[in-house]
Backbone as JSON, one array per atom type, in Angstrom:
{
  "sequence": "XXXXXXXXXXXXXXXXXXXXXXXXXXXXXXXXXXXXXXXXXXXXXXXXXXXXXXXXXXXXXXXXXXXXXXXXXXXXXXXXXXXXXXXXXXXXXXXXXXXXXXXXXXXXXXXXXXXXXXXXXXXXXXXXXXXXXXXXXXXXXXXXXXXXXXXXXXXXXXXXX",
  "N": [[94.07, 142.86, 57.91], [92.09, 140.11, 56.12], [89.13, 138.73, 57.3], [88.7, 135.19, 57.31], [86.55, 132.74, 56.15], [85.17, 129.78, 56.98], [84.39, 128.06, 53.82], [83.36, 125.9, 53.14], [80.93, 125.42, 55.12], [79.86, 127.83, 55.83], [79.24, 128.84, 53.04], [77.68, 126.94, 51.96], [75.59, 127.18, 53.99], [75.33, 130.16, 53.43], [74.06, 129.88, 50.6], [71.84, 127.94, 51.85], [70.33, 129.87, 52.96], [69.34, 131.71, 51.18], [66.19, 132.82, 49.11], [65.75, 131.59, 47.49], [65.01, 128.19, 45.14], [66.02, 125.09, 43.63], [64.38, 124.88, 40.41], [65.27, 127.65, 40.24], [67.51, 128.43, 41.85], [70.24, 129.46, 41.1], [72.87, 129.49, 41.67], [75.82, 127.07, 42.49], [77.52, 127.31, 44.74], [79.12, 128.68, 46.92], [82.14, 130.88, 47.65], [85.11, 132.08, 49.38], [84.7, 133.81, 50.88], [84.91, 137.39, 52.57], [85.65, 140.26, 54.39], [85.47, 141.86, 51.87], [84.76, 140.84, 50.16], [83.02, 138.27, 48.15], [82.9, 135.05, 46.41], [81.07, 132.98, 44.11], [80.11, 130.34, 42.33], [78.77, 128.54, 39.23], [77.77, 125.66, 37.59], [77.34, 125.31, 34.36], [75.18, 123.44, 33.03], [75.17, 121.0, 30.16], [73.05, 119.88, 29.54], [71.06, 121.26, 30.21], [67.3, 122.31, 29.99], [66.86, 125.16, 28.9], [68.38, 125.04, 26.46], [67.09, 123.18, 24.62], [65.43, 125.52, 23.76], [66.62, 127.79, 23.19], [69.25, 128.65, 21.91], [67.88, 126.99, 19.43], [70.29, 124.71, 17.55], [72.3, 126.33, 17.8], [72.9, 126.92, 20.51], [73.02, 128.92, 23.77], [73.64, 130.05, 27.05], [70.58, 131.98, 28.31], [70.54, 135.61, 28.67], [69.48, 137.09, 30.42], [69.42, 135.18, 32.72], [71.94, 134.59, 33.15], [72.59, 137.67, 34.52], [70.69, 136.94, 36.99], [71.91, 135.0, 37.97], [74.34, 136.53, 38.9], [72.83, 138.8, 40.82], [71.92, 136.78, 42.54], [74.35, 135.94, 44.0], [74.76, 138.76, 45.08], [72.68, 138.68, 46.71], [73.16, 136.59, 47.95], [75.59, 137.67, 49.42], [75.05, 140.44, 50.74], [73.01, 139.17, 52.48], [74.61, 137.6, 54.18], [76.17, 140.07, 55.37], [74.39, 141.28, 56.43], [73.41, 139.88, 58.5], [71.17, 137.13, 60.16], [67.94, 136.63, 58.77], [65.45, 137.46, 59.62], [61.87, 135.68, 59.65], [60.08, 136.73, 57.75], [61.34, 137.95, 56.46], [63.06, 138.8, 52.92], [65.59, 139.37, 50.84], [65.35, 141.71, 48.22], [65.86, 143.1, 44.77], [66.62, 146.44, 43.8], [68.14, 148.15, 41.81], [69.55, 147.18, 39.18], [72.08, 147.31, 36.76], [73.73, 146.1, 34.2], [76.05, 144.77, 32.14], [76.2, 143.05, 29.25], [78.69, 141.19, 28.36], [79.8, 138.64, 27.05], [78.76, 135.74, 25.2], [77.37, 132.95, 27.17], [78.17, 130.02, 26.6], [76.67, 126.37, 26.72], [77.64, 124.21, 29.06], [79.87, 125.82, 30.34], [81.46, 127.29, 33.16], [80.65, 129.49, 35.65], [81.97, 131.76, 37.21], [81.0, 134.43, 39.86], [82.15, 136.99, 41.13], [81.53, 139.5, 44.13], [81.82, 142.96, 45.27], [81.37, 144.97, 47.78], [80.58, 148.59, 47.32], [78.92, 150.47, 48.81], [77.09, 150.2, 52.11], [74.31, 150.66, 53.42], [72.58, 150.86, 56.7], [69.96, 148.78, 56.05], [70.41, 148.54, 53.04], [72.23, 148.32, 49.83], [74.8, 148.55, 48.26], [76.83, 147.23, 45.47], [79.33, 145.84, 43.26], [79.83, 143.54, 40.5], [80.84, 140.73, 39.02], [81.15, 138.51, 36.36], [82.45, 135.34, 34.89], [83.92, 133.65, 32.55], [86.12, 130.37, 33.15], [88.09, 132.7, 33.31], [87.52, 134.77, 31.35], [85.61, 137.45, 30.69], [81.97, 137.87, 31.04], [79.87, 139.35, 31.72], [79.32, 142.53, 33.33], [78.72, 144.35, 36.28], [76.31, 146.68, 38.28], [74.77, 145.94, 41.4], [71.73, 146.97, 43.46], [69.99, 146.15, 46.42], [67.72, 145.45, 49.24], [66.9, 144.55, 52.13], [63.28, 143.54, 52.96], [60.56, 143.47, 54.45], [58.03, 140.91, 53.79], [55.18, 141.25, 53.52], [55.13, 144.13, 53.19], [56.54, 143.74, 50.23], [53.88, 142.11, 49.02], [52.12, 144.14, 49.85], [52.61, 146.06, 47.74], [53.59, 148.3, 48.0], [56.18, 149.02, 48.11], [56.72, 148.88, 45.41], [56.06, 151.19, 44.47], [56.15, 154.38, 42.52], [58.75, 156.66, 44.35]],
  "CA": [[93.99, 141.48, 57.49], [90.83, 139.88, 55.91], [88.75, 137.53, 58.34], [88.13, 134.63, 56.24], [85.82, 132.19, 56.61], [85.05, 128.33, 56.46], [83.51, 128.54, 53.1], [82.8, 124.92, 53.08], [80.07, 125.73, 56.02], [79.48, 129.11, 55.37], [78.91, 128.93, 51.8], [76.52, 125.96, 52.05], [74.71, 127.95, 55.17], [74.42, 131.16, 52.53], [73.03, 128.73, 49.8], [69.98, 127.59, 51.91], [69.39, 131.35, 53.41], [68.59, 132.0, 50.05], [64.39, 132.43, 49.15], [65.64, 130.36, 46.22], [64.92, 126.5, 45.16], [65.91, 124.49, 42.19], [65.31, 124.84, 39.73], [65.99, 128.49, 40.01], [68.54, 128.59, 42.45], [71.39, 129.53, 39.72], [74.11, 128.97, 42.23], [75.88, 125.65, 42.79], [78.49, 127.04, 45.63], [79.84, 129.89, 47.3], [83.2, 130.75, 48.24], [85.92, 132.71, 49.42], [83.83, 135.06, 51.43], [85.74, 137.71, 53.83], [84.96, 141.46, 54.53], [86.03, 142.73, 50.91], [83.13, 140.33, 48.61], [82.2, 136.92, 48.1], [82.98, 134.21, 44.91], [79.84, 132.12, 44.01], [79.9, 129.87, 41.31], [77.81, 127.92, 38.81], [77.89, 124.65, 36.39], [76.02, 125.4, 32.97], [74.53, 122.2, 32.46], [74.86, 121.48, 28.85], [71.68, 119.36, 29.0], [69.82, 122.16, 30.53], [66.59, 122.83, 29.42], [67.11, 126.09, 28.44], [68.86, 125.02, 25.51], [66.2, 123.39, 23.6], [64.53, 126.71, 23.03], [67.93, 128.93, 23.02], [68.4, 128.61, 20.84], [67.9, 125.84, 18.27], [71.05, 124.44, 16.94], [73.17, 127.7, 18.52], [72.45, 127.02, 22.42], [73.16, 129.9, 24.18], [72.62, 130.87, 27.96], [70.35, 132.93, 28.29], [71.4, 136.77, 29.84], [68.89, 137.21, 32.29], [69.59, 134.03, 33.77], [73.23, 135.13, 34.19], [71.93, 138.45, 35.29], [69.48, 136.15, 37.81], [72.72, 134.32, 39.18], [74.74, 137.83, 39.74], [71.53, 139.22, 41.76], [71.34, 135.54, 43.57], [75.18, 136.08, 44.34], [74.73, 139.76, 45.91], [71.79, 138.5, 47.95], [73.54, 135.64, 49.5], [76.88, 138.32, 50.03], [74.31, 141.03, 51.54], [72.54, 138.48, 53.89], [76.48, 137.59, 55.08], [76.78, 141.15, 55.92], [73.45, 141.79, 57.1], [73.37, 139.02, 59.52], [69.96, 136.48, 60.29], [67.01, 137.42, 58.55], [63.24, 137.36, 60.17], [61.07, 134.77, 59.08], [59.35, 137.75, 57.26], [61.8, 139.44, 55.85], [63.41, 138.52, 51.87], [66.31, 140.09, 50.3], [64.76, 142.14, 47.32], [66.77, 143.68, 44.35], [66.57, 147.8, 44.0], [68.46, 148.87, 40.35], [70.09, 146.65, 38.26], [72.36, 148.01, 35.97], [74.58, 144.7, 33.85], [76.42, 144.85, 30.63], [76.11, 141.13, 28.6], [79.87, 141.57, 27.73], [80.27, 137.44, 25.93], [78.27, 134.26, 25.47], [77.7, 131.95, 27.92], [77.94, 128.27, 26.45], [76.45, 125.41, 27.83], [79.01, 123.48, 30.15], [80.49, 126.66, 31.14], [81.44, 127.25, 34.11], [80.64, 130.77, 35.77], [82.51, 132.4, 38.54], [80.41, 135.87, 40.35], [82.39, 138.12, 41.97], [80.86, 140.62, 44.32], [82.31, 143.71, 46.28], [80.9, 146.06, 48.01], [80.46, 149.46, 46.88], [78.6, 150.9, 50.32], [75.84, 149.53, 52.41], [73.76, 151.58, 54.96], [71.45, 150.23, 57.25], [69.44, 147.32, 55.36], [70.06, 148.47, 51.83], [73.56, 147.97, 49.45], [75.1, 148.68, 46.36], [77.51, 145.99, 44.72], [79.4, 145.46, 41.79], [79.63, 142.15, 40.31], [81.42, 140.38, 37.93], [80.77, 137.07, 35.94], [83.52, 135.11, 33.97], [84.11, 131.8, 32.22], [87.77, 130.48, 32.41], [88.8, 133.93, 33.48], [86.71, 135.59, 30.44], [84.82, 138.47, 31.34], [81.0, 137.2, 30.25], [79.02, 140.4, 32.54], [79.47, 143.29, 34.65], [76.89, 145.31, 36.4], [76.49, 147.28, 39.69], [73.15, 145.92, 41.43], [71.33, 147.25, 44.83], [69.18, 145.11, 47.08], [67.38, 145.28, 50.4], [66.02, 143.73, 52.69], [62.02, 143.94, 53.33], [59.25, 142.59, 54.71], [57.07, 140.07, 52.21], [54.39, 141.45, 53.43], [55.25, 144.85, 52.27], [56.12, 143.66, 49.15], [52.74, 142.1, 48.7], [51.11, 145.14, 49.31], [53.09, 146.85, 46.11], [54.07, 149.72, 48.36], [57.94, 148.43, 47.13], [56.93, 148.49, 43.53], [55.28, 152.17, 44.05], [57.18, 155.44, 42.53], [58.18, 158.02, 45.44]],
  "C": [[92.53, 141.07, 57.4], [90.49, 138.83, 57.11], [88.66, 136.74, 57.21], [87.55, 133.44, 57.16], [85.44, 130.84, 56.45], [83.83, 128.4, 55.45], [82.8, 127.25, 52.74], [81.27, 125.02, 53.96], [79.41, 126.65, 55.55], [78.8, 129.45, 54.25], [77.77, 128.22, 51.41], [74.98, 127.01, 53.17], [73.76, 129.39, 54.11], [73.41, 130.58, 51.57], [71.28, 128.54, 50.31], [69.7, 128.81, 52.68], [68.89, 131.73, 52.11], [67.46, 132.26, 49.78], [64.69, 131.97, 48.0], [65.78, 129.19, 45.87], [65.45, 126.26, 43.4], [64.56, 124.66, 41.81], [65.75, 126.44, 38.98], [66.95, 129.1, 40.87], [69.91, 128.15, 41.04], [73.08, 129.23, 40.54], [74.29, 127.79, 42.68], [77.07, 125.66, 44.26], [79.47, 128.49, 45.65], [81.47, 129.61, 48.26], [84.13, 131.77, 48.46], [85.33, 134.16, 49.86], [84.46, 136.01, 52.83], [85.13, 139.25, 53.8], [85.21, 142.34, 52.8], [85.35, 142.08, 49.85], [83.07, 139.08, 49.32], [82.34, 136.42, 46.25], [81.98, 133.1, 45.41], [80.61, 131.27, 42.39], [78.74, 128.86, 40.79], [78.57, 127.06, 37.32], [76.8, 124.88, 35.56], [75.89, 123.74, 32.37], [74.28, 122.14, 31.2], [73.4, 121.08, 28.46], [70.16, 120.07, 29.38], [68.8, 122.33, 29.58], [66.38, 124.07, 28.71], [67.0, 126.37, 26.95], [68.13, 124.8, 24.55], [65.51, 124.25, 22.74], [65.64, 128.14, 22.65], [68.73, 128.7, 22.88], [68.38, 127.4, 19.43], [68.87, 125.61, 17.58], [72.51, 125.66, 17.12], [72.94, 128.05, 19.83], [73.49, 127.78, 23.23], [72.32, 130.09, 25.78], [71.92, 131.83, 28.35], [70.79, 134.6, 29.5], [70.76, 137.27, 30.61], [69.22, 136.53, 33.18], [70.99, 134.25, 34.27], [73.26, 136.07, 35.03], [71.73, 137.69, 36.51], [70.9, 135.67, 38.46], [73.9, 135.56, 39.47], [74.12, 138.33, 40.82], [71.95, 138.57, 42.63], [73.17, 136.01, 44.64], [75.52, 137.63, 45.26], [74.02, 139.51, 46.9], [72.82, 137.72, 49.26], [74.9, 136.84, 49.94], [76.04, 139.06, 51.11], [73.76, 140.25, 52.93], [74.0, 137.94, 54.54], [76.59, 138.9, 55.9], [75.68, 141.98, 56.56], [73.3, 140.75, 58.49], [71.61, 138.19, 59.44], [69.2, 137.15, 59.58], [65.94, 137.43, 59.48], [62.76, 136.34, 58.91], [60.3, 135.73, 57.82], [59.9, 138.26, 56.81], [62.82, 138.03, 54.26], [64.65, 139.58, 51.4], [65.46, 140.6, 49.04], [66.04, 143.47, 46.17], [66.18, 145.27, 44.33], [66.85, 148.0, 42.22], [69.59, 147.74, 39.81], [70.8, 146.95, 37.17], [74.07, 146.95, 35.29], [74.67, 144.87, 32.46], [76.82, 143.26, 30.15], [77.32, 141.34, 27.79], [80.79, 140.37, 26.77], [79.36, 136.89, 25.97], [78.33, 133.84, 25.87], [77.43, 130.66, 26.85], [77.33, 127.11, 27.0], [77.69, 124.53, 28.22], [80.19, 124.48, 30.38], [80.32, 126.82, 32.6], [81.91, 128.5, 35.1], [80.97, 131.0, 37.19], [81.88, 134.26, 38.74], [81.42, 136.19, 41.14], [81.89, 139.46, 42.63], [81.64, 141.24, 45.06], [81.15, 144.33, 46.47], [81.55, 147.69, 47.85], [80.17, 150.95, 48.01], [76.86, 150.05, 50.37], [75.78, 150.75, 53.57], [72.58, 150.68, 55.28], [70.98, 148.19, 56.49], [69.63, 147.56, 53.86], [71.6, 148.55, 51.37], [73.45, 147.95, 48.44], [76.28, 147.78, 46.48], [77.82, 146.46, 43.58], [79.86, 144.04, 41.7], [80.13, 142.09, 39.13], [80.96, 138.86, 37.5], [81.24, 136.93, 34.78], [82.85, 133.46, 33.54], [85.39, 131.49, 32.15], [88.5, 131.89, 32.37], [88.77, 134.69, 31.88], [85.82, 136.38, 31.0], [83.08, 138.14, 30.6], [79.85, 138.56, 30.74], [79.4, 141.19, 33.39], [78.39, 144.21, 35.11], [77.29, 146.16, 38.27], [74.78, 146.58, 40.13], [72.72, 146.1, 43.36], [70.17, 146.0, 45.3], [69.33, 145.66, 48.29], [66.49, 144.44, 50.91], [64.29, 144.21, 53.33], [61.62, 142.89, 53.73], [58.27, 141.75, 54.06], [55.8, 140.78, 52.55], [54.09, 143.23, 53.15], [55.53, 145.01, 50.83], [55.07, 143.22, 48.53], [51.82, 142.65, 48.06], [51.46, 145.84, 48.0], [52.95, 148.13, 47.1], [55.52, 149.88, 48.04], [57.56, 148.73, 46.0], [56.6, 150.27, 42.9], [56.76, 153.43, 43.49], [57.02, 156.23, 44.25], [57.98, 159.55, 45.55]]
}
């Protein structure tokens, strides 16, 4: 039997563990978080800025930024299953690997699904999903760990090994 969890609390609590602020915090609200994933969602603001420039008269969200709120949605699952961070320490993504499978619209309204895949230690693979209206809009597998900022700083994270 799953634990489940007060996602009213919980979900808000993942939210501000986050290292992300408006106005690129892409999530508006997590939910339904137990040992087997985590559902995030997000309101596409039709009056987003975005739109002006994406594109002119055919406004379109852009697919990094959905990308960007899949990622945001593994971090906050990972820090759930990693427990507290350190003042010093950031979730950081690893490999990214997301197929842009529809259009997002503006005033859509995007549901992430994440499982886990396996985690060891501080580091985790995921797959992730992201719908509209139970439309499939992205899927991807994406890793993330947790480091130190002040190893990523140095660009010893960014180096080949």
């Amino acid at each position: 039997m799953h634990e489940r969890i007060d996602t009213n609390s919980a979900g808000a609590e993942l939210l501000a563990r986050l290292p992300h602020r408006p106005p690129f915090l892409m999530l508006d609200r997590i939910s339904d978080i137990d040992d087997t994933g985590l559902t995030a969602w997000q309101q596409i603001d039709s009056r987003h800025e975005v739109f002006v420039g994406h594109f002119p008269g055919f406004p379109l969200w852009p697919g990094v930024l959905l990308i960007e709120g899949m990622a945001q949605s593994v971090a906050a699952y990972f820090i759930h299953l990693h427990g507290e961070l350190a003042v010093d320490e950031v979730p950081v993504l690893g490999m990214v690997d997301c197929r842009l499978l529809a259009p997002v619209l503006p005033g859509a309204g995007i549901t992430y699904r994440v499982e886990t895949i396996r985690c060891i230690a501080s580091t985790g693979m995921f797959k992730v999903h992201a719908s509209d209206a139970g439309r499939s809009c992205a899927r991807g597998r994406i890793s993330v760990a947790i480091r130190k900022k002040a190893f990523i700083v140095s660009g010893e994270g960014l180096r080949d090994r």
